[in-house]
C-alpha positions as protocol buffer text, in pm:
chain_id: "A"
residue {
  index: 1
  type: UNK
  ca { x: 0 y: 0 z: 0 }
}
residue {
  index: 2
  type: UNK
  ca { x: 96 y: 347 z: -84 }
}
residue {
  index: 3
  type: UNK
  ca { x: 80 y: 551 z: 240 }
}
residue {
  index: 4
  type: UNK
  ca { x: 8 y: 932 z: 146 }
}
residue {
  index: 5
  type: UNK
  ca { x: 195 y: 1159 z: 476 }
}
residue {
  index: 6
  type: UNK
  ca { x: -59 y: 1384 z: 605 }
}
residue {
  index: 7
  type: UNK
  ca { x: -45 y: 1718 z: 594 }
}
residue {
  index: 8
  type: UNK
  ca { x: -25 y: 1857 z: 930 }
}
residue {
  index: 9
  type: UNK
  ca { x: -277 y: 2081 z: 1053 }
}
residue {
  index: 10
  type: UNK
  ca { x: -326 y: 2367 z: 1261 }
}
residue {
  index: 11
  type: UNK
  ca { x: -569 y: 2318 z: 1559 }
}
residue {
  index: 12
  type: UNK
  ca { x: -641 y: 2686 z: 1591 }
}
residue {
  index: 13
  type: UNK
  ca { x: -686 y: 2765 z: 1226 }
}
residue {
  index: 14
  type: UNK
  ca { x: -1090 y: 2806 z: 1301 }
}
residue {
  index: 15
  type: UNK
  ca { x: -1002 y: 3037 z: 1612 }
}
residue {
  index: 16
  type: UNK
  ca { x: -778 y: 3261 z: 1355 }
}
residue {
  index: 17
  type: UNK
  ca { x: -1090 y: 3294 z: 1117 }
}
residue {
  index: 18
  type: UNK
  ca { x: -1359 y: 3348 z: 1398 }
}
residue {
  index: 19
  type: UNK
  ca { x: -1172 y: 3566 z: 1540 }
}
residue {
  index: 20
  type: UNK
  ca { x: -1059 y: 3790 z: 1222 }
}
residue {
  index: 21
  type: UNK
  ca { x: -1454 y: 3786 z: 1120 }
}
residue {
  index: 22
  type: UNK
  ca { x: -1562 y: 3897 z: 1514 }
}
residue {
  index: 23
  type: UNK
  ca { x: -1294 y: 4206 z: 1420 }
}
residue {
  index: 24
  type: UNK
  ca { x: -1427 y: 4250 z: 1135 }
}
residue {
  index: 25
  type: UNK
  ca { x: -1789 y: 4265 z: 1244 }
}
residue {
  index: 26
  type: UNK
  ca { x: -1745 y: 4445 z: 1560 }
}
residue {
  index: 27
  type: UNK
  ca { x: -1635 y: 4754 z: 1345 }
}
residue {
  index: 28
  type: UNK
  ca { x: -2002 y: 4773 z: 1177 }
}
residue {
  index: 29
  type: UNK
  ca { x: -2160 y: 4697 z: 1525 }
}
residue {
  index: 30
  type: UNK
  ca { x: -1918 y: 5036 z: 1691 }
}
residue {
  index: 31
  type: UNK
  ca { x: -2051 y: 5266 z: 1395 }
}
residue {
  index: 32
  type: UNK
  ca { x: -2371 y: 5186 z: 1233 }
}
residue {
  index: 33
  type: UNK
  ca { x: -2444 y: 5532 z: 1134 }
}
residue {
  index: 34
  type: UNK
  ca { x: -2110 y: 5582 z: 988 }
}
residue {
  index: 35
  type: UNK
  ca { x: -2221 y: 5305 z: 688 }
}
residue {
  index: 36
  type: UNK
  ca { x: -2493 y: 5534 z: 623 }
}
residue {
  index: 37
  type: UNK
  ca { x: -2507 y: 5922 z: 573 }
}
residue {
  index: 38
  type: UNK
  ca { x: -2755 y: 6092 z: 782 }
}
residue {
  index: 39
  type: UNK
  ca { x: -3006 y: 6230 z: 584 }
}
residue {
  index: 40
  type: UNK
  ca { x: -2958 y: 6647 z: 489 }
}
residue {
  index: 41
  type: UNK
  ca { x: -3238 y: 6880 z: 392 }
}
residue {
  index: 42
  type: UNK
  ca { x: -3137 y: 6994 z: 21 }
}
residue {
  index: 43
  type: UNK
  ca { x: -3098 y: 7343 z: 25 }
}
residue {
  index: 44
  type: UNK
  ca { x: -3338 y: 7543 z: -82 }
}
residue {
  index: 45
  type: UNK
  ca { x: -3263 y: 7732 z: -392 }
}
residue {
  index: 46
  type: UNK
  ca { x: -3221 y: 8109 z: -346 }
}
residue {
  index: 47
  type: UNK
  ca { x: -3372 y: 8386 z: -596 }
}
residue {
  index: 48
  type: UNK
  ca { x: -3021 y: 8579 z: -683 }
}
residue {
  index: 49
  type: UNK
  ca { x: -3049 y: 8809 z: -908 }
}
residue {
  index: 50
  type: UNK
  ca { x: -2831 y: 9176 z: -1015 }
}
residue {
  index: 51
  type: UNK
  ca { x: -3076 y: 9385 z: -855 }
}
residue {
  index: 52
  type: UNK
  ca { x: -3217 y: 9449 z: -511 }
}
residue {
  index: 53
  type: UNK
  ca { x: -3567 y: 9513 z: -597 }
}
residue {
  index: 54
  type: UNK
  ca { x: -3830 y: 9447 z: -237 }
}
residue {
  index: 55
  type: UNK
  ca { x: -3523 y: 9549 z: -12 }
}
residue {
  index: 56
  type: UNK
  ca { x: -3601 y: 9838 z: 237 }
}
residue {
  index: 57
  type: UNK
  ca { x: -3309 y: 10098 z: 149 }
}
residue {
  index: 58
  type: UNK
  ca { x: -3429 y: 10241 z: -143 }
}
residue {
  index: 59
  type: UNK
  ca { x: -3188 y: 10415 z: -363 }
}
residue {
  index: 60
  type: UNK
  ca { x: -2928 y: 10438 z: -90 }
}
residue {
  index: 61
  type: UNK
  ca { x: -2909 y: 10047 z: -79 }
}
residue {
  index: 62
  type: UNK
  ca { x: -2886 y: 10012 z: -504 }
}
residue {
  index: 63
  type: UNK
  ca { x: -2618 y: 10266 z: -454 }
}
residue {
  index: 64
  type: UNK
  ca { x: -2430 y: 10091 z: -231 }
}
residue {
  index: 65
  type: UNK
  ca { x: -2451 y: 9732 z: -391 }
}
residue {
  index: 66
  type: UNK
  ca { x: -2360 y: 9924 z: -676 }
}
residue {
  index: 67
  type: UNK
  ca { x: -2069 y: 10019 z: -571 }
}
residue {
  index: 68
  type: UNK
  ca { x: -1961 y: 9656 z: -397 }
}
residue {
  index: 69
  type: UNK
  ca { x: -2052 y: 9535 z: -749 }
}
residue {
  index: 70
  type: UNK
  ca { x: -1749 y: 9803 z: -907 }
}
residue {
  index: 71
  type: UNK
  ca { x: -1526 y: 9716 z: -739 }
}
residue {
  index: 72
  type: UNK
  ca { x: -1592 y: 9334 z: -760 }
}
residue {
  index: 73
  type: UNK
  ca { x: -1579 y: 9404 z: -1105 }
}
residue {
  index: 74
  type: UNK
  ca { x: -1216 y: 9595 z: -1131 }
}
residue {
  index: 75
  type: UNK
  ca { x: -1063 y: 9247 z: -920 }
}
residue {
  index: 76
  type: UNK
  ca { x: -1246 y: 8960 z: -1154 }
}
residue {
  index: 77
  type: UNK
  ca { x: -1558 y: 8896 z: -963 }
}
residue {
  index: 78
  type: UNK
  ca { x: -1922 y: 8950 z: -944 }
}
residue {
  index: 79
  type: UNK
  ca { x: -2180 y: 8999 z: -702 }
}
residue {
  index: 80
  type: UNK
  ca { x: -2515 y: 8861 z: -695 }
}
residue {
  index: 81
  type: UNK
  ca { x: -2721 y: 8923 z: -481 }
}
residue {
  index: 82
  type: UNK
  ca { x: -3085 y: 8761 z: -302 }
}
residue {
  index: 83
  type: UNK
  ca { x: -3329 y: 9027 z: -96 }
}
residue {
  index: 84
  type: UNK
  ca { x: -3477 y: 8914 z: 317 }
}
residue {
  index: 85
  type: UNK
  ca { x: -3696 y: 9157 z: 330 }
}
residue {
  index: 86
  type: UNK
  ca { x: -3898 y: 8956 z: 655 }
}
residue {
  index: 87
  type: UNK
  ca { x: -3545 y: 8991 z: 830 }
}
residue {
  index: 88
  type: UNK
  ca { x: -3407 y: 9287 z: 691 }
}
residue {
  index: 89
  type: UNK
  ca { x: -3097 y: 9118 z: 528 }
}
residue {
  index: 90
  type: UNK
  ca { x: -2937 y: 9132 z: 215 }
}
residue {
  index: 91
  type: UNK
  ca { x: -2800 y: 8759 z: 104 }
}
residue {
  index: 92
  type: UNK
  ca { x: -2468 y: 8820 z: -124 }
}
residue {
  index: 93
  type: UNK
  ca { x: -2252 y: 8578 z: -311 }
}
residue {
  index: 94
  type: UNK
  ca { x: -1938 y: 8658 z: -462 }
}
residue {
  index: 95
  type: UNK
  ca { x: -1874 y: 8464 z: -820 }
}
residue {
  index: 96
  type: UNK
  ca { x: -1567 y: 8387 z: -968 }
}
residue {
  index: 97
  type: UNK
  ca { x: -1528 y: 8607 z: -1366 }
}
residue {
  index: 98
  type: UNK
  ca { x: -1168 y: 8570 z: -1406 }
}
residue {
  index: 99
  type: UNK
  ca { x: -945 y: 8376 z: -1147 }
}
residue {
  index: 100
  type: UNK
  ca { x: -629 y: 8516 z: -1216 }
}
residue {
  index: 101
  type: UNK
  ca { x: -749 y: 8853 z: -1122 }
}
residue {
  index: 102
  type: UNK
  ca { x: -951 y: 8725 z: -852 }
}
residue {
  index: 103
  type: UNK
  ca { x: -633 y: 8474 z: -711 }
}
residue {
  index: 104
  type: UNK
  ca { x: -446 y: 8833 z: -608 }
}
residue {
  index: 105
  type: UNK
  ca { x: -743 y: 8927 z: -342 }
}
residue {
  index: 106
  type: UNK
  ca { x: -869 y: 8540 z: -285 }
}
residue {
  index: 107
  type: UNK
  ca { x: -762 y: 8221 z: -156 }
}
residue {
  index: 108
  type: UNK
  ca { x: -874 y: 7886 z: -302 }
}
residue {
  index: 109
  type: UNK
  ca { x: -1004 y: 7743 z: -566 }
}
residue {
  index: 110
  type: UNK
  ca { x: -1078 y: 7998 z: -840 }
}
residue {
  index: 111
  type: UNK
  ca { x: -1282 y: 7814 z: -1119 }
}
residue {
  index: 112
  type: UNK
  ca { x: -1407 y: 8108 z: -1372 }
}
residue {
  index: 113
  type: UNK
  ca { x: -1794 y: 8088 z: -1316 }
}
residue {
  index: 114
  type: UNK
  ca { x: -1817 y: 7942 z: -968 }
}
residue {
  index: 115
  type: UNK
  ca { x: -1889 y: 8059 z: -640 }
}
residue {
  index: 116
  type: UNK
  ca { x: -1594 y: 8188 z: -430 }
}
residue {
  index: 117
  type: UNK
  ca { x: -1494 y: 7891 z: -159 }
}
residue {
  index: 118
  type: UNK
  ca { x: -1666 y: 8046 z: 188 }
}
residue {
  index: 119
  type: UNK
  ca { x: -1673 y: 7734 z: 318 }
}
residue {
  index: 120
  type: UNK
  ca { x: -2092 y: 7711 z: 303 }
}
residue {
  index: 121
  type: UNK
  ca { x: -2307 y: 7749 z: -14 }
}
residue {
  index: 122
  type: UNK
  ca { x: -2453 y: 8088 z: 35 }
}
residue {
  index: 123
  type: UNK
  ca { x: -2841 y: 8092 z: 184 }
}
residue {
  index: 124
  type: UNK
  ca { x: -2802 y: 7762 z: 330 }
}
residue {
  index: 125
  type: UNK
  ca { x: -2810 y: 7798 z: 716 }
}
residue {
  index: 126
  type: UNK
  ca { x: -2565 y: 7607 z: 888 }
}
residue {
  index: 127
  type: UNK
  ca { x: -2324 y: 7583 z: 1229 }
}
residue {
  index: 128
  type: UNK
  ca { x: -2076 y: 7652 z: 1017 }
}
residue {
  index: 129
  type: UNK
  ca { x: -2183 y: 7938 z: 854 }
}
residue {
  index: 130
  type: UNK
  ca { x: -2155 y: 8124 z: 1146 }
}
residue {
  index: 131
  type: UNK
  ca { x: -1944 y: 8445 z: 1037 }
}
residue {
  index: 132
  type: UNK
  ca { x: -1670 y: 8380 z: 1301 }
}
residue {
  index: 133
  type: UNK
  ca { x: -1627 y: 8015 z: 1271 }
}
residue {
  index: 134
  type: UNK
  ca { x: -1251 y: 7946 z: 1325 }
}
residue {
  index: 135
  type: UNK
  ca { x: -1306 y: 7584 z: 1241 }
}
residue {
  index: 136
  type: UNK
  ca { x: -1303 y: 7634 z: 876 }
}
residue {
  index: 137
  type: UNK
  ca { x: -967 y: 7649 z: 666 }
}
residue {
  index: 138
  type: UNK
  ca { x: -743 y: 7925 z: 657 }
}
residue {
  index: 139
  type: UNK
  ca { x: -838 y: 7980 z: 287 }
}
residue {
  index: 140
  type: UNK
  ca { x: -1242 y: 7983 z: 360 }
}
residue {
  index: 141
  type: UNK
  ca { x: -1142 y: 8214 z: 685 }
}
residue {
  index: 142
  type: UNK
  ca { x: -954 y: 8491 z: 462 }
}
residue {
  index: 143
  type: UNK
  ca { x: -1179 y: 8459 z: 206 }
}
residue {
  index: 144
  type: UNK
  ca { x: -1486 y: 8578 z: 481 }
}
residue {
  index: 145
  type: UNK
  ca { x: -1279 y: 8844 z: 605 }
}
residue {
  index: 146
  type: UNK
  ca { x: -1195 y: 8977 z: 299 }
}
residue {
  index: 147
  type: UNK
  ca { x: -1596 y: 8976 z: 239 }
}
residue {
  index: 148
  type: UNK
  ca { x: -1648 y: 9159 z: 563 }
}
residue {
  index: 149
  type: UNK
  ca { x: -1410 y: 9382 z: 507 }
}
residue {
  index: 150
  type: UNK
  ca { x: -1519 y: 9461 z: 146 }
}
residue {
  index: 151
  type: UNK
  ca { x: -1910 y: 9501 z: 247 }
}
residue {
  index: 152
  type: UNK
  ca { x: -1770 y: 9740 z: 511 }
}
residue {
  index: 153
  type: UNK
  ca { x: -1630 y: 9957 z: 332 }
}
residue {
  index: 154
  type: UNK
  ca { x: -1948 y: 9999 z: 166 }
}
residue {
  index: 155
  type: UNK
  ca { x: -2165 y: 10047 z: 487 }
}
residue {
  index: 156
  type: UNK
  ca { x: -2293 y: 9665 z: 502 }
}
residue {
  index: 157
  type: UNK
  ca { x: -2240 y: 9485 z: 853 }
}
residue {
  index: 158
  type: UNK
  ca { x: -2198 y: 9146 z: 838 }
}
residue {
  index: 159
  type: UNK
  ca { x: -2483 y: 8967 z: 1017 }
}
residue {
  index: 160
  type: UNK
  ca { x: -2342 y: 8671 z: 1312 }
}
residue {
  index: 161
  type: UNK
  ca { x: -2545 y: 8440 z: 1228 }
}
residue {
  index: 162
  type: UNK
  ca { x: -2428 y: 8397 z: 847 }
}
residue {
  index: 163
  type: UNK
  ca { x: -2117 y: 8496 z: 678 }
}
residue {
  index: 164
  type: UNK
  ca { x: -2333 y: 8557 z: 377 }
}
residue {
  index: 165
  type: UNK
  ca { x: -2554 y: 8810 z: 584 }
}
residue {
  index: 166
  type: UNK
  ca { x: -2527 y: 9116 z: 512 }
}
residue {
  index: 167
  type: UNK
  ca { x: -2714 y: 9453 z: 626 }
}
residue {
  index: 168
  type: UNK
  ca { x: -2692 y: 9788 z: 543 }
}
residue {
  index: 169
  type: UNK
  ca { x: -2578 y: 10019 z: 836 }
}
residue {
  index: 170
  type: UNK
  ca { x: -2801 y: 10321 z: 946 }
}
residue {
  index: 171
  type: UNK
  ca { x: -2792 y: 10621 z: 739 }
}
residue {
  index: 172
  type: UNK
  ca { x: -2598 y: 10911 z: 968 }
}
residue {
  index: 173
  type: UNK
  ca { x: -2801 y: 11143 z: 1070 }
}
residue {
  index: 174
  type: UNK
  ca { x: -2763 y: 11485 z: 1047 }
}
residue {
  index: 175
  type: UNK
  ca { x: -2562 y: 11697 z: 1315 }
}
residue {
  index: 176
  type: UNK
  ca { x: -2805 y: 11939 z: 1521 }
}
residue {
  index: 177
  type: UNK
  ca { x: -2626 y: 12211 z: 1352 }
}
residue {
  index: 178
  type: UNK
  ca { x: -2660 y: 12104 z: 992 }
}
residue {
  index: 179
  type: UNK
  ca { x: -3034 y: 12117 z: 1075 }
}
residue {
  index: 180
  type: UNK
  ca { x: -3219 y: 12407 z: 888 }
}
residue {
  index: 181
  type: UNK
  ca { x: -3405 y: 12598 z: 1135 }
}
residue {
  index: 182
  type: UNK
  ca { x: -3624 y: 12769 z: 883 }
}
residue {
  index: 183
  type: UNK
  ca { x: -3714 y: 12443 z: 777 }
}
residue {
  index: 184
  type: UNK
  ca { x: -3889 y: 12377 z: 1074 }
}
């Protein structure tokens, strides 16, 4: 008779496998909810448009957004621009025209036609579009100050709640002895 030698086996070759699938599985069973996303709310689409038509501010406000849109235009940008009237808030977004111009004021990506990188899509409310969120990338946090700074100079205070809220500041009132006393 031909004897064939056995092979010789490992006892704990079943303990191995068990115990690489209990691994295995135990990951799934930590994080269930990181297998699936949670659902998200799409965002709802905002009416932006050039002008500022239904905003309270009259001519003073088309003046100033005018004058934001100027000197977007002079650095390779554009503003557009989406009325609150209920909350008294002018919603602005600041598109890319030409990113070489626009990569000497901006950080980021820079795609002609597209949004400038704030971090948050513009009009969707969020914990992170809070206006002094530090938890955002240094590109996304210049890019908001810059913003600020820009609507600023053109009397618009950046809202806290949003970095893409904007209103306009108060008009100045007149000093008591500017007033026309004959006019009264």
């Amino acid at each position: 008779m031909h004897n064939t030698p056995q092979k010789p086996s490992f006892p704990y070759s079943g303990y191995w496998l068990s115990l690489a699938a209990g691994i295995g599985l135990s990951a799934c069973v930590h994080s269930p909810q990181a297998a699936v996303p949670a659902p998200t709310l799409p965002p709802v689409p905002m009416a932006w448009g050039a002008a500022v038509d239904g905003c309270a501010g009259g001519e003073r406000l088309r003046a100033a957004v005018a004058s934001v849109r100027s000197e977007l235009r002079a650095q390779g940008l554009a503003l557009k621009t989406s009325c609150q009237f209920s909350q008294g808030a002018l919603v602005v977004q600041v598109q890319v025209v030409d990113g070489l111009r626009a990569s000497k004021v901006l950080r980021g990506p820079l795609a002609d036609g597209e949004a400038v990188d704030m971090g948050t899509p513009a009009g969707v409310a969020s914990a992170n579009a809070a206006s002094h969120n530090t938890d955002l990338s240094p590109d996304v946090q210049h890019n908001r100050q810059w913003l600020r700074a820009l609507m600023a100079r053109h009397q618009f205070d950046n809202l806290p709640d949003a970095w893409w809220r904007f209103a306009q500041k108060a008009a100045p009132q007149p000093a008591l002895a500017e007033v026309d006393l004959a006019a009264r």
